[in-house]
DSSP file (Angstrom, degrees, kcal/mol; ACC not computed):
  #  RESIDUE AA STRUCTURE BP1 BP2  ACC     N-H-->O    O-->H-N    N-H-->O    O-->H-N    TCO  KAPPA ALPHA  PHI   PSI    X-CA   Y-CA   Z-CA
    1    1 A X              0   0    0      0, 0.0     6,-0.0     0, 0.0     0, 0.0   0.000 360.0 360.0 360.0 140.9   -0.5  -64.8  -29.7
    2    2 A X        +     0   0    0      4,-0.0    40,-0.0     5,-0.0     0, 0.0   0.089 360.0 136.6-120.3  27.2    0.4  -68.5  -30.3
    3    3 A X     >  -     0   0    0      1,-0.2     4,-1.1     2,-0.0     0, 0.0  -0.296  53.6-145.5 -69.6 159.2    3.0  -67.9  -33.5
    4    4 A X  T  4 S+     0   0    0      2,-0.2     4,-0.4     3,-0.1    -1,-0.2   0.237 102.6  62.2-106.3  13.6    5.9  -70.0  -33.1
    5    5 A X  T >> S+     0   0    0      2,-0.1     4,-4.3     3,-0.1     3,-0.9   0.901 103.9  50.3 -82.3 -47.4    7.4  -66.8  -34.9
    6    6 A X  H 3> S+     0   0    0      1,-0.3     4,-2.4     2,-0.2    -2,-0.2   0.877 108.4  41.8 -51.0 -66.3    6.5  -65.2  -32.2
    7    7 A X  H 3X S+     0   0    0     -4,-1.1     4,-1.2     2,-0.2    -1,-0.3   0.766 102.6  66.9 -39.8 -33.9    7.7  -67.1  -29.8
    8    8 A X  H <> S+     0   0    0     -3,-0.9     4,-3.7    -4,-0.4     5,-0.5   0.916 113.2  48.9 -69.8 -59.2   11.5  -67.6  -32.0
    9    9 A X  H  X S+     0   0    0     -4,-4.3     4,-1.6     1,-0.2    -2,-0.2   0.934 102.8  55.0 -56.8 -47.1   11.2  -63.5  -30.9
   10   10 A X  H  X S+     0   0    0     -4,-2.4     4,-2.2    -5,-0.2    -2,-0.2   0.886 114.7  34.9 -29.7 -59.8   10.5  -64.2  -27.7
   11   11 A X  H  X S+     0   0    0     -4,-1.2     4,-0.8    -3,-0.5    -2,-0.2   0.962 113.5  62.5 -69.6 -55.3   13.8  -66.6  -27.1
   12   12 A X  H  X S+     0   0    0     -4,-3.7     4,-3.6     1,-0.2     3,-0.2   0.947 109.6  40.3 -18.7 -68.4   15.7  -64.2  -29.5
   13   13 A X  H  < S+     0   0    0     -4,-1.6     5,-0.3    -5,-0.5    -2,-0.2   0.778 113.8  48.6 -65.1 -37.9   15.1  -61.3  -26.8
   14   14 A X  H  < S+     0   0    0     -4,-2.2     3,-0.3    -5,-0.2    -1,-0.3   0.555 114.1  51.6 -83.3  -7.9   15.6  -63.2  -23.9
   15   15 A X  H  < S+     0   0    0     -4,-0.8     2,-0.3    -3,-0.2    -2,-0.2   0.964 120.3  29.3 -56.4 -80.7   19.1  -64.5  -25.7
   16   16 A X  S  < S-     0   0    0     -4,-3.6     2,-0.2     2,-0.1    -1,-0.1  -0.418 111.3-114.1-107.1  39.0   20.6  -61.3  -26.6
   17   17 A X        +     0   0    0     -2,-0.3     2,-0.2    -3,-0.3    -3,-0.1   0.342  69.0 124.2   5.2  40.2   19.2  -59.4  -24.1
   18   18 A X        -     0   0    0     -5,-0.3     2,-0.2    -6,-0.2    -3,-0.1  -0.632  65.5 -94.9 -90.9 159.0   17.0  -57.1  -25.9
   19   19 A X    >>  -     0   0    0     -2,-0.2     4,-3.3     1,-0.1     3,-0.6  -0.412  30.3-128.6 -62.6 133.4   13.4  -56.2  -25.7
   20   20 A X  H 3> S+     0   0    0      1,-0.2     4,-2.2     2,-0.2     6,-0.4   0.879 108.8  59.4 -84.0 -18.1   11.5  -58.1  -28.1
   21   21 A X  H 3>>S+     0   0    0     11,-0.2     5,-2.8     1,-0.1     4,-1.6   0.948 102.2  57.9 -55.6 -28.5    9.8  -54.6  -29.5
   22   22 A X  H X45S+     0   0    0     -3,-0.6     3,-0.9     3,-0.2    -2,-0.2   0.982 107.1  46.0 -80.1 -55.5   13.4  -53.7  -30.2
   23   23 A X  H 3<5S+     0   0    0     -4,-3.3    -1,-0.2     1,-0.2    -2,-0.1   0.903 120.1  42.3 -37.6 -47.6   13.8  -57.1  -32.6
   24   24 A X  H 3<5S-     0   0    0     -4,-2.2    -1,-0.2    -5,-0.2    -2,-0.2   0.633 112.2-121.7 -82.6 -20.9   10.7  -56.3  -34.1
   25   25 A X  T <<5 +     0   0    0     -4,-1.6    -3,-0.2    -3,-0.9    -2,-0.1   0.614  47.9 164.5  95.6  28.1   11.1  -52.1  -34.6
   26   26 A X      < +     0   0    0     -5,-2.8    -1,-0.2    -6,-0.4    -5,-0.0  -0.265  12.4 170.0 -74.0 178.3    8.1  -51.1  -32.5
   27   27 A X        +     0   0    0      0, 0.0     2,-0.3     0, 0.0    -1,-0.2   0.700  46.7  94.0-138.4  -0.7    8.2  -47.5  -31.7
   28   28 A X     >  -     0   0    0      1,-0.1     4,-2.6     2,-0.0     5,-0.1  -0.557  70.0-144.5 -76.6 136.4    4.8  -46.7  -30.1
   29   29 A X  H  > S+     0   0    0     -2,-0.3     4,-0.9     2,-0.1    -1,-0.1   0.885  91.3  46.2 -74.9 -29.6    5.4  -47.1  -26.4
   30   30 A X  H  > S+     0   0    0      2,-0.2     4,-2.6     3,-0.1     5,-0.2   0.763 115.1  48.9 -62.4 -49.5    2.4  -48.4  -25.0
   31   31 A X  H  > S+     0   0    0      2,-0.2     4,-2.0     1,-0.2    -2,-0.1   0.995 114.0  53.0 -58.9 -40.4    2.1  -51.3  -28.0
   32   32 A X  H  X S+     0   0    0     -4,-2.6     4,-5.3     1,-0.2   -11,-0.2   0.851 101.3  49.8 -68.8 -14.5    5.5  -51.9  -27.3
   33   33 A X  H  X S+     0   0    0     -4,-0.9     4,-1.5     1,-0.2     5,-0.3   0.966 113.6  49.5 -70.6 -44.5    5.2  -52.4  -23.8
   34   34 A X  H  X S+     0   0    0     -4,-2.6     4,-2.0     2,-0.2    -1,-0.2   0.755 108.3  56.8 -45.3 -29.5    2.1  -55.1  -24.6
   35   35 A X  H >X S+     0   0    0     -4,-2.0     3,-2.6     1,-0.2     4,-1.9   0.991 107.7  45.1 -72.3 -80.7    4.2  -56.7  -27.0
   36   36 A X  H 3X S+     0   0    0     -4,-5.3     4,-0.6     1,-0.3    -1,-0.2   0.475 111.8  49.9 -60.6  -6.1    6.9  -57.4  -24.6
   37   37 A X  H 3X S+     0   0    0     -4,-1.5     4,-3.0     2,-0.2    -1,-0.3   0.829 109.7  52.3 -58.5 -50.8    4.7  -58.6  -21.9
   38   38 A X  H << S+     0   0    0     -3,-2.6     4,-0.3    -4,-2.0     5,-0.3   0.837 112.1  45.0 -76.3 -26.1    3.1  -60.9  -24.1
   39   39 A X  H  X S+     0   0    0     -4,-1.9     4,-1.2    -5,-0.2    -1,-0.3   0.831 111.2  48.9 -76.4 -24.7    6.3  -62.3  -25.2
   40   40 A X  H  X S+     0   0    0     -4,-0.6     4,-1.5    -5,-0.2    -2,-0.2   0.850 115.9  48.2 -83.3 -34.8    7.8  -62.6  -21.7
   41   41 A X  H  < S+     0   0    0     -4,-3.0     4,-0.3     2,-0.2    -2,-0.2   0.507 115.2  50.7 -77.9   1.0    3.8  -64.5  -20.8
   42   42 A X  H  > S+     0   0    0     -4,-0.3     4,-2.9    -5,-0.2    -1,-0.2   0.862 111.0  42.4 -93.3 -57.1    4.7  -66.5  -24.0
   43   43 A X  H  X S+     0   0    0     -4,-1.2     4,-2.0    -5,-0.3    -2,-0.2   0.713 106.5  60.7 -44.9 -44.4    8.1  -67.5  -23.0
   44   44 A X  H  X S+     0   0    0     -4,-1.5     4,-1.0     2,-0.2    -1,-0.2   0.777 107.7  46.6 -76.4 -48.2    6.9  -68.3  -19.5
   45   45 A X  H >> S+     0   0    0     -4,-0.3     3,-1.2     2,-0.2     4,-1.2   0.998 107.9  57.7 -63.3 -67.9    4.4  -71.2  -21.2
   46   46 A X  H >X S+     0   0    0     -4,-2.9     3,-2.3     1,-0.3     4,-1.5   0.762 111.7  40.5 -50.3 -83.4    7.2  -72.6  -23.4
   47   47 A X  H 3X S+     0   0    0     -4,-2.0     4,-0.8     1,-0.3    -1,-0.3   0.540 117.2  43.8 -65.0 -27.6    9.3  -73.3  -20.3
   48   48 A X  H <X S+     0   0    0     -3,-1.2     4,-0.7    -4,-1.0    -1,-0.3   0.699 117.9  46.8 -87.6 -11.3    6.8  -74.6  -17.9
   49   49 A X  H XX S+     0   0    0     -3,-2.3     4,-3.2    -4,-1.2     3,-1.0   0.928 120.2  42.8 -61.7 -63.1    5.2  -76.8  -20.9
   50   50 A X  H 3X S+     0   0    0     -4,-1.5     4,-1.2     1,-0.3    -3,-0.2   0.813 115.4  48.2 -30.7 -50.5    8.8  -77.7  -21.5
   51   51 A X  H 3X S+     0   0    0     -4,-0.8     4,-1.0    -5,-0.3    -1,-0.3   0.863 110.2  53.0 -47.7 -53.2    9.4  -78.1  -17.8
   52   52 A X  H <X S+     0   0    0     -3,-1.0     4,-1.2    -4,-0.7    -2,-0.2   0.799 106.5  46.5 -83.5 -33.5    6.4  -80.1  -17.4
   53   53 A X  H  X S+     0   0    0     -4,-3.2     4,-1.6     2,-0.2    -1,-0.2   0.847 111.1  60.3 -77.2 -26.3    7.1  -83.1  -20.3
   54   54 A X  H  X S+     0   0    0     -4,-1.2     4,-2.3    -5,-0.5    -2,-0.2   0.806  97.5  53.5 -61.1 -32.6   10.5  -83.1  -18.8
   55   55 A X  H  X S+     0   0    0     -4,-1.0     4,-2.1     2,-0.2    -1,-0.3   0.921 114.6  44.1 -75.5 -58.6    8.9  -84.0  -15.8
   56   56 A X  H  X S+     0   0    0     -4,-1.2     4,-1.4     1,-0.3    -2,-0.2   0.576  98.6  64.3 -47.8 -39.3    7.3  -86.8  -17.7
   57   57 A X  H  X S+     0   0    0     -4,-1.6     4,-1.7     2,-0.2    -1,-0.3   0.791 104.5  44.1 -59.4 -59.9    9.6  -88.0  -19.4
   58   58 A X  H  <>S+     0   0    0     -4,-2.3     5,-1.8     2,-0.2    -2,-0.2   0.924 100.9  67.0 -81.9 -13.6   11.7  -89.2  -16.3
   59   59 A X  H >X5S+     0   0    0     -4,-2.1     4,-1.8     3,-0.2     3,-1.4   0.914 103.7  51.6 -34.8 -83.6    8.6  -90.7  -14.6
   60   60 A X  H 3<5S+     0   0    0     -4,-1.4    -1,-0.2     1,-0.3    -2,-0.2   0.709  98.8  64.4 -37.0 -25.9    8.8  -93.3  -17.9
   61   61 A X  T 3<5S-     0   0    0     -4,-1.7    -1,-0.3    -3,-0.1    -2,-0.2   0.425 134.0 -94.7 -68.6   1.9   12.2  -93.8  -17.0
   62   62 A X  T <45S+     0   0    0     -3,-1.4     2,-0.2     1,-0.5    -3,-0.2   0.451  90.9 119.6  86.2  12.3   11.0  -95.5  -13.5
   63   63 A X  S  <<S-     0   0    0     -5,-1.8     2,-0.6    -4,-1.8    -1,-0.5  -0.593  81.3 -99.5 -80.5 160.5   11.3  -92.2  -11.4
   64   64 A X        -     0   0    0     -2,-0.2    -5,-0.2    -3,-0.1    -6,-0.1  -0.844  40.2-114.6 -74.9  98.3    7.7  -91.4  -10.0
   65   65 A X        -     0   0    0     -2,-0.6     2,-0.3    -9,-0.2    -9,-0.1  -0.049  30.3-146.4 -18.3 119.7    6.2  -88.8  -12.2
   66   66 A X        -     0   0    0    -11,-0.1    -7,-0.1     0, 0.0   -11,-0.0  -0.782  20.1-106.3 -98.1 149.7    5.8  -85.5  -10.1
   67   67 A X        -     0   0    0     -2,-0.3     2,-0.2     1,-0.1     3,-0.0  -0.523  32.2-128.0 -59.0 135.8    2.4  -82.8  -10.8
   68   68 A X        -     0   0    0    -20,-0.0     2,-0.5     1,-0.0    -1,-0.1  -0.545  27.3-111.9 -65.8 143.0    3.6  -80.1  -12.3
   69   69 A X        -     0   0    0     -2,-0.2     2,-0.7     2,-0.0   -17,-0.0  -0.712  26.7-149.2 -88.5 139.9    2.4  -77.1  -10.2
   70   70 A X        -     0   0    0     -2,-0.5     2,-0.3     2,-0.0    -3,-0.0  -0.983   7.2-166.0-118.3 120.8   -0.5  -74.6  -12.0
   71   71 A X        -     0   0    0     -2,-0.7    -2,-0.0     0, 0.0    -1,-0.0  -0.784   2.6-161.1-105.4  84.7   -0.2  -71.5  -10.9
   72   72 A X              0   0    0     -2,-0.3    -2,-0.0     1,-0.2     0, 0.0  -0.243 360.0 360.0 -27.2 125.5   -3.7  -68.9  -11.9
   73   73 A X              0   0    0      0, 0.0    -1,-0.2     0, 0.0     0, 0.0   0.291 360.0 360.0-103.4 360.0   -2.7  -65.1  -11.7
């Protein structure tokens, strides 16, 4: 999923330490567990994109930009 609601659930859930199925009311156990995977792999982009302009940002400032690392699994 690529919502930025979805993500807003994501942050929620990592906030207030709940599961982000719990935000949402699932109750099947297997969807919920996908849910919350895909929200923790969602979360995990947002902070290394985030990570990664940050990175950018102080190169322009006269630092030497560093690569961001990409990591496959």
């Amino acid at each position: 999923m690529q919502s930025e609601n979805f993500l807003l659930v994501s942050v929620a859930a990592a906030k207030f330490g709940a599961r982000p199925s719990q935000l949402v009311g699932l109750r099947d156990p297997v969807l919920a567990l996908d849910f919350d995977l895909a929200a923790a792999a969602r979360l995990l982009a947002a902070e290394r994109a985030a990570h990664a302009e940050a990175e950018i940002g102080l190169g322009e400032s006269g630092a030497p930009p560093s690569r961001a690392r990409e990591m496959n699994w």
